[in-house]
GUVEX-80616 format. One line per field, with one value per residue: residue number from 1; residue in three letters; x, y, z of N, C-alpha, C in turn. Coordinates in steps of 0.001 Angstrom, whole numbers, plus 500000, padded with zeros to 6 digits. Layout:
<recs>
seq	c(NUM ...) $
type	c(ala ...) $
n.xx	c(X ...) $
n.yy	c(Y ...) $
n.zz	c(Z ...) $
ca.xx	c(X ...) $
ca.yy	c(Y ...) $
ca.zz	c(Z ...) $
c.xx	c(X ...) $
c.yy	c(Y ...) $
c.zz	c(Z ...) $
</recs>
This chain:
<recs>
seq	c(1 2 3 4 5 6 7 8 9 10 11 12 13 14 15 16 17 18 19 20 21 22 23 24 25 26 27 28 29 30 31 32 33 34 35 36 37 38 39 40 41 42 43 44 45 46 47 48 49 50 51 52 53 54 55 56 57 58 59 60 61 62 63 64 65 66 67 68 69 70 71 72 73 74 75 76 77 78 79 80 81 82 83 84 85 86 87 88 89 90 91 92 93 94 95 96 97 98 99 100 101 102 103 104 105 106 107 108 109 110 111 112 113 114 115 116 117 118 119 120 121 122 123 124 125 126 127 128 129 130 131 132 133 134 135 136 137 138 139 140 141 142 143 144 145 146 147 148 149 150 151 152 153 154 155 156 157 158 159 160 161 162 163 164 165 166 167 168 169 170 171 172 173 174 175 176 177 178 179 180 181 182 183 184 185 186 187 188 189 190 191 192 193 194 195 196 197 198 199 200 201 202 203 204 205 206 207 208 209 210 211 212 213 214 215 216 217 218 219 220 221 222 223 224 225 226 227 228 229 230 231) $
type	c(unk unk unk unk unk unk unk unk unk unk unk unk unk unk unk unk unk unk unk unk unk unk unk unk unk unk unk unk unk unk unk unk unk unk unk unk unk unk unk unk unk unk unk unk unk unk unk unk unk unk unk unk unk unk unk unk unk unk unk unk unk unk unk unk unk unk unk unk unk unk unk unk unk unk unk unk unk unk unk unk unk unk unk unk unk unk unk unk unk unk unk unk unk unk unk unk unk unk unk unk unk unk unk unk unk unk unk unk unk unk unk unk unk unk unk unk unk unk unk unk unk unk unk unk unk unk unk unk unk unk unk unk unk unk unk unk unk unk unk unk unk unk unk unk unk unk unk unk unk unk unk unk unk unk unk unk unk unk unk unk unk unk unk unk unk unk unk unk unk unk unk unk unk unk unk unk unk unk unk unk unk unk unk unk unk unk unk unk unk unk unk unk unk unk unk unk unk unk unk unk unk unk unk unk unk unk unk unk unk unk unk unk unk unk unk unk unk unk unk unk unk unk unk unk unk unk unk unk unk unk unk) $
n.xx	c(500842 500655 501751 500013 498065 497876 497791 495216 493625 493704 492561 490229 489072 489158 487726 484945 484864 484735 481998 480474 480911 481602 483105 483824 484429 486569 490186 492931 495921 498498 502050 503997 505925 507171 505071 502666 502408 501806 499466 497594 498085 496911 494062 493576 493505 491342 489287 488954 488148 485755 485057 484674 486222 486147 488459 491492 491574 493899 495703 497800 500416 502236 504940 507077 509280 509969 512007 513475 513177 511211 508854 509282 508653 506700 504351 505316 504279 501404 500387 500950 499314 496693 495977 493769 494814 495236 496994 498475 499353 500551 499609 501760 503912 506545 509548 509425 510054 511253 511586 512506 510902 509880 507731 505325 506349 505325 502855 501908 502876 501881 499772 497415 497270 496602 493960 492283 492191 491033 488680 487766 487433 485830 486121 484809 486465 489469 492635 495643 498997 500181 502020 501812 504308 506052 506393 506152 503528 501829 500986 499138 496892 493556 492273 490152 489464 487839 487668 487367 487213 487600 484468 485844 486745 489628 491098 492943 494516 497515 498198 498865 501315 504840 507936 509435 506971 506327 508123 508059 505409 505442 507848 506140 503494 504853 505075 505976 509411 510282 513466 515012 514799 516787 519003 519534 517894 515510 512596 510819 510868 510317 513342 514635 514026 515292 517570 520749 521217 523379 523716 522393 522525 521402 518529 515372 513782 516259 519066 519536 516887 513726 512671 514850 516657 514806 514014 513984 513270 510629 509901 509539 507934 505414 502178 501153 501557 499279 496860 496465 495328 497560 498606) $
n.yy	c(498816 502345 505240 507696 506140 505153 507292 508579 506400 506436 508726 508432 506998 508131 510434 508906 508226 511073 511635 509540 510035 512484 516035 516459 514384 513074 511916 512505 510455 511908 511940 512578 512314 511005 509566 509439 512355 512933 511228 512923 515332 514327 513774 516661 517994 516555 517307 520113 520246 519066 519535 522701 524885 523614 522665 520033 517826 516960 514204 513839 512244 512745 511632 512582 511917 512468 513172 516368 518030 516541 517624 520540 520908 519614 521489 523464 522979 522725 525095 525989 524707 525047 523448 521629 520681 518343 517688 514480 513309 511604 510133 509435 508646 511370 510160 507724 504718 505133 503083 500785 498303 497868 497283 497561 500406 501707 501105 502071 505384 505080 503907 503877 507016 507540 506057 506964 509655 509438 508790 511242 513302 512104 510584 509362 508007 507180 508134 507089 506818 504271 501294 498563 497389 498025 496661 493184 492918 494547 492934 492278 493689 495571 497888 499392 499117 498057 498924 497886 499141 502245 502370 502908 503551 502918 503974 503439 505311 504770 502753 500952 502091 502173 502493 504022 505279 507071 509222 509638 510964 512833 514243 514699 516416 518418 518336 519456 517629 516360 517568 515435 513383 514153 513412 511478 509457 507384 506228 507535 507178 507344 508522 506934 504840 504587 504565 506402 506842 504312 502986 501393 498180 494963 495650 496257 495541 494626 494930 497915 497641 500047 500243 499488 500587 500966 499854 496699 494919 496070 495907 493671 492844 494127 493425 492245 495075 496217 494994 495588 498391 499567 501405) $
n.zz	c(500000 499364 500384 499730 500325 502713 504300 503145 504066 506673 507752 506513 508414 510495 509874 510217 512906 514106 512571 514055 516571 517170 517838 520702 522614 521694 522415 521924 522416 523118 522991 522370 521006 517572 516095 517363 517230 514573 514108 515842 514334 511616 513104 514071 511014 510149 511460 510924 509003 509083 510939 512082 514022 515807 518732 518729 521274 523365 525119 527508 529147 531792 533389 534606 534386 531752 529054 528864 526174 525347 526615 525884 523390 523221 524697 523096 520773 521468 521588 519233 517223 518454 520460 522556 525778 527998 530955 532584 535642 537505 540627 543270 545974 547644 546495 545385 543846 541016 537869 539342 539561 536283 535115 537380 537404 535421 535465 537650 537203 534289 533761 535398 535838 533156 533224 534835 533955 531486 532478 534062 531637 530615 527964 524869 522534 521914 520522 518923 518759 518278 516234 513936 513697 515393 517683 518442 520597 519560 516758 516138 516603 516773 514417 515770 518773 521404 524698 528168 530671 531705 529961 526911 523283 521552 519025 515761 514426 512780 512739 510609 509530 508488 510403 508810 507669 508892 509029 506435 506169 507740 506691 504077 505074 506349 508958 512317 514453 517476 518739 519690 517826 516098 517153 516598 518398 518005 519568 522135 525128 528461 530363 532062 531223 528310 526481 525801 521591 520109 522529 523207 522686 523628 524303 524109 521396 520445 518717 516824 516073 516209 519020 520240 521973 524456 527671 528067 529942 530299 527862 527496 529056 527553 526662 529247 530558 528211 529101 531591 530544 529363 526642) $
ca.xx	c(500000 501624 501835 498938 496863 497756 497100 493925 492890 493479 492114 488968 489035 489156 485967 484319 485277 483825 480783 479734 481694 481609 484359 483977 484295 487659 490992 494498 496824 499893 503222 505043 506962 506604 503976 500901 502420 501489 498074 497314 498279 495220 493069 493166 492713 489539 488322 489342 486823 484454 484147 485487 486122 486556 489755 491686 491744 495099 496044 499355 500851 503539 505390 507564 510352 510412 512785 512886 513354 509922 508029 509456 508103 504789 504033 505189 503432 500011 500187 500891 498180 495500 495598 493023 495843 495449 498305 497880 500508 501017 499511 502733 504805 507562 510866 508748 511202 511149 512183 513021 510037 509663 505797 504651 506420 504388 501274 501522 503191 501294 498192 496789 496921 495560 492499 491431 491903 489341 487147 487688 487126 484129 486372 484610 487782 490743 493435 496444 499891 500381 501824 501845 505849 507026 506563 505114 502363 501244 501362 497935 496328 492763 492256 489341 489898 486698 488633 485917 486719 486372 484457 485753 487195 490570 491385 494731 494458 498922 498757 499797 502178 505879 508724 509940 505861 505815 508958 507752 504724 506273 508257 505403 502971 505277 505252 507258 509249 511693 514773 516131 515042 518130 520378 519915 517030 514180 511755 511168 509817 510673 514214 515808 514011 515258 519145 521072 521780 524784 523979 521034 523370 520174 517402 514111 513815 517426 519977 519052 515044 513454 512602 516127 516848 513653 514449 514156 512400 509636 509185 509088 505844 503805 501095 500684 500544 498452 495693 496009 495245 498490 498524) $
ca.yy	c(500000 503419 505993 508374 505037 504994 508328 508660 505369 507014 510312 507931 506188 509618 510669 507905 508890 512327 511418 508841 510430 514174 516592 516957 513338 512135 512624 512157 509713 512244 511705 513842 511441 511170 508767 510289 514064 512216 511307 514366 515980 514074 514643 517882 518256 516088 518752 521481 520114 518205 520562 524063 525614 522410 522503 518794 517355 515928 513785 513829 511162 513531 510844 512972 511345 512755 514374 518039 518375 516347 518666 521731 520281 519649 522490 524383 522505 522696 526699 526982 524187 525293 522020 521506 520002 517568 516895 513422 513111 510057 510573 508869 509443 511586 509381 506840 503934 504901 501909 499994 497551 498632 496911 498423 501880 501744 500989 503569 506619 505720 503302 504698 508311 507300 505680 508582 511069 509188 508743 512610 513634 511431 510319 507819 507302 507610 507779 506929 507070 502421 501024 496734 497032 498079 495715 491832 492624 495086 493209 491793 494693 495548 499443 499745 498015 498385 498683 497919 499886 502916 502026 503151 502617 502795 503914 503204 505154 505214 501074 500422 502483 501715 503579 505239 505945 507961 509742 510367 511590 514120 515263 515069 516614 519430 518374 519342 516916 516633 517568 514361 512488 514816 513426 509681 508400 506405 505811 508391 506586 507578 509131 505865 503134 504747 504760 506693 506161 503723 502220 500163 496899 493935 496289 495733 494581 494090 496195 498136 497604 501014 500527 499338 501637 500655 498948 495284 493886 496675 495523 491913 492431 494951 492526 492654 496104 496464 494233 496648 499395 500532 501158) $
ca.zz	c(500000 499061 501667 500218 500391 504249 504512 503008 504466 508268 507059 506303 509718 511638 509494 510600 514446 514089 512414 514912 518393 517610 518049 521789 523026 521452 522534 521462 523429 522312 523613 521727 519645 515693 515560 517969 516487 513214 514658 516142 512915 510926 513123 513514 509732 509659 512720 510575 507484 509319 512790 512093 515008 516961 518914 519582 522667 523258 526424 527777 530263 531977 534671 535443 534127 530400 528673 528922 525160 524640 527218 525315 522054 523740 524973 522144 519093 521919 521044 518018 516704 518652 521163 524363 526327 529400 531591 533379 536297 538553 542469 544122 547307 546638 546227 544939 543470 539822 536931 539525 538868 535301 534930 538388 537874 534336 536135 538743 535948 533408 533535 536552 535352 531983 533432 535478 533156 530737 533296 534078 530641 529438 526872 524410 521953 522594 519429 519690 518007 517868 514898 514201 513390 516232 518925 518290 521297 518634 515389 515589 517129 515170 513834 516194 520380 522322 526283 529140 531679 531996 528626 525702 522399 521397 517667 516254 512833 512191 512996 509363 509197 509228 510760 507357 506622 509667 508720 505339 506136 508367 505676 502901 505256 506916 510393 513013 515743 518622 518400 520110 516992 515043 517620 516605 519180 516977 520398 522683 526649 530036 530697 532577 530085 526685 526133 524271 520726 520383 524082 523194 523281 523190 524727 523576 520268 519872 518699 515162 516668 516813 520338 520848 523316 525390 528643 527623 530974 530036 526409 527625 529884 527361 526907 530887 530762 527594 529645 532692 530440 528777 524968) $
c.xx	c(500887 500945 500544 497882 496912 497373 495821 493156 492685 492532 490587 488337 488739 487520 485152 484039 484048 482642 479929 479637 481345 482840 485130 484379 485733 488937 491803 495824 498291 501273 504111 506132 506111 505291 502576 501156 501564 499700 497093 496979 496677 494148 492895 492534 491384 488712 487805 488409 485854 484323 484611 485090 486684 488120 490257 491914 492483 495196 497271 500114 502018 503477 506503 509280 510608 511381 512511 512399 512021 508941 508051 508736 506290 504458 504328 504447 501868 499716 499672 499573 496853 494533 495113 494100 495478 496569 498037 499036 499942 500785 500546 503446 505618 508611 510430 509621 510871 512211 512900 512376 509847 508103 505087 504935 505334 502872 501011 501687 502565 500051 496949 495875 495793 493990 491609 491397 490723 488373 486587 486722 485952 484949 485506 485262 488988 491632 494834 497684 500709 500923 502275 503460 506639 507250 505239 503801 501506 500871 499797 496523 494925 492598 491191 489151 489167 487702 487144 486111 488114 486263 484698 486593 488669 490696 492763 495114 496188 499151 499792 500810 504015 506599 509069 508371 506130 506830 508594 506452 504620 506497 506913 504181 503304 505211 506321 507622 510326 512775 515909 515875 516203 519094 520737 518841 515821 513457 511912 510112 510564 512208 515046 515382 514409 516947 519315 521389 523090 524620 522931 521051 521792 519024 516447 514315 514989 518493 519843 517863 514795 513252 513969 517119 515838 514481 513373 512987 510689 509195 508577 507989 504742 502498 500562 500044 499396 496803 495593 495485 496038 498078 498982) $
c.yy	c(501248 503849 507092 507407 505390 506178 508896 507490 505863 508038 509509 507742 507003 510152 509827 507978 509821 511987 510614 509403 511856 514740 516176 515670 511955 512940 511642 511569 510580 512509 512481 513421 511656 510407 509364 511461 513475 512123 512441 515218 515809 514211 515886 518286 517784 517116 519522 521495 519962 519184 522165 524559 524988 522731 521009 518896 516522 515315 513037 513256 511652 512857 511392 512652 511783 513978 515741 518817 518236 517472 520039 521647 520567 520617 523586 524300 522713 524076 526776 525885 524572 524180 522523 520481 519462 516884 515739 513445 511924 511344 508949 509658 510087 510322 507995 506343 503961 503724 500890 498285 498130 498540 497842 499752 502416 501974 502389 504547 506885 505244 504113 505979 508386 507379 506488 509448 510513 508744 510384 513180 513110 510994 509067 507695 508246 507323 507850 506500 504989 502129 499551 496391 496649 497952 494274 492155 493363 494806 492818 492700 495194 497312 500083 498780 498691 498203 498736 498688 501222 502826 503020 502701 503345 502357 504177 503605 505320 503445 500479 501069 501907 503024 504709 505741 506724 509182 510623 511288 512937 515067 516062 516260 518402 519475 518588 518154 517476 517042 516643 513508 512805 514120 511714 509069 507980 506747 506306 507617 507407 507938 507915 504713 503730 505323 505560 506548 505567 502884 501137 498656 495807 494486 496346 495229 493874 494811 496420 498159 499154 501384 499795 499742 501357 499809 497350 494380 494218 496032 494259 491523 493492 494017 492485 493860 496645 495969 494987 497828 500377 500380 500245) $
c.zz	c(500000 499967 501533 500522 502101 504642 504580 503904 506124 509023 507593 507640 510975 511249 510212 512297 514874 513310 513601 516521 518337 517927 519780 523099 522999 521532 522328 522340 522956 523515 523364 521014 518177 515698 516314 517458 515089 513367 514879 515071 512029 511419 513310 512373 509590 510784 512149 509433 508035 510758 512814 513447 516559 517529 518878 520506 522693 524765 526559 529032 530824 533653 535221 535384 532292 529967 528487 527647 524623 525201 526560 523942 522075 523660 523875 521139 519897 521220 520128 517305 517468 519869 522634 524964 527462 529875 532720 534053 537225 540022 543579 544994 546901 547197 545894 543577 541625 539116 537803 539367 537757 535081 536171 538120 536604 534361 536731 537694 535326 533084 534354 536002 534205 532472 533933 535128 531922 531400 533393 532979 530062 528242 526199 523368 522272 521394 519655 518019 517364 516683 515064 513942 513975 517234 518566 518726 520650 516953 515555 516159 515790 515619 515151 517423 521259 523681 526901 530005 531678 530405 527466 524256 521655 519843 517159 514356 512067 512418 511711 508661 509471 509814 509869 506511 507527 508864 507214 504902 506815 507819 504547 503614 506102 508340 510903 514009 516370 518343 518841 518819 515768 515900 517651 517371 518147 517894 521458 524004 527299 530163 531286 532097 529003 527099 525215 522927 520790 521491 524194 523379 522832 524018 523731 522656 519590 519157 516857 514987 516601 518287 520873 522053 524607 526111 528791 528577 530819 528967 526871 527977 528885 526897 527837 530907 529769 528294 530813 531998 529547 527122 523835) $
</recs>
């Protein structure tokens, strides 16, 4: 499938969203890496035809542990696009044992938060930046993942994309990103699970993996945490 096929085909998938959900009801799992910016990106545009006026509603999992570079990103691309921004933070003790369980600190950081901010919000979809490449527990993942609790549904319109569509749709589309992805990082997590380029050694997928850099014990359980909740 060529890349405006995936494009248009996401494009489609977002229509489909907003016709049934409404502007006011769906929000953006954005992280602030290429692939939910990417997300984000389309829908907006289908807002911008199909809801003028609509703002997006992005939701932002800030554990507290992210790079400063992504937060600067965030917060700057929220401006200038026009983004309803929600910051989800983790209610932990302070000195609370980060990555030292990587599945529990995941839970607490970032499932937790999640869940109560779409309860907060009334969200009923939730879109999200996923793609089937770039982790097994994701290859068989379907476009459209009813979650039960707190109920809603989980749309995954960049799934078929690969690493070099995202990239090219970036370019073709004029998006901006991070500036850690100029300095060599592919896969932007948490500050003490994501190595630097070069240091990735057999972390997550293996060395030359996009999530290569990911801390390895983390990748190993996302299935666990996808069933608590995670993405």
């Amino acid at each position: 499938m060529s890349l405006d096929a995936k494009i248009d085909g996401a494009r489609q998938l977002l229509r489909e969203v907003l016709d049934r959900h409404g502007p006011h009801r769906v929000a953006v799992a954005w992280t602030g890496g290429k692939d939910s910016t990417l997300a984000l990106a389309l829908w907006r545009g289908v807002l911008h035809h199909g809801a003028p006026g609509a703002r997006p509603l992005a939701l932002n999992l800030d554990t507290g542990c992210k790079f400063p570079e992504v937060l600067v990103f965030r917060d700057r691309l929220a401006v200038e696009w026009g983004v309803e921004m929600h910051i989800a933070r983790p209610d932990v003790a302070p000195g609370y044992p980060v990555a030292v369980d990587r599945a529990a600190c995941c839970r607490d950081l970032k499932v937790t938060p999640l869940l109560r901010a779409l309860r907060r919000l009334d969200v009923a979809v939730l879109l999200t930046g996923i793609r089937r490449d770039e982790h097994p527990d994701r290859a068989a993942r379907p476009a459209r993942e009813p979650v039960a609790e707190p109920p809603h549904l989980r749309v995954h319109p960049v799934l078929d994309f690969t690493e070099m569509d995202v990239w090219a749709a970036t370019m073709q589309l004029g998006l901006p990103h991070c500036e850690l992805y100029d300095r060599g990082y592919r896969s932007l997590g948490c500050m003490p699970c994501t190595l630097p380029p070069g240091m990735a050694g057999d972390a997550g997928q293996g060395a030359g993996g996009e999530r290569a850099g990911r801390a390895a014990d983390k990748e190993a359980v996302l299935a666990s945490l996808h069933a608590l909740g995670y993405f």
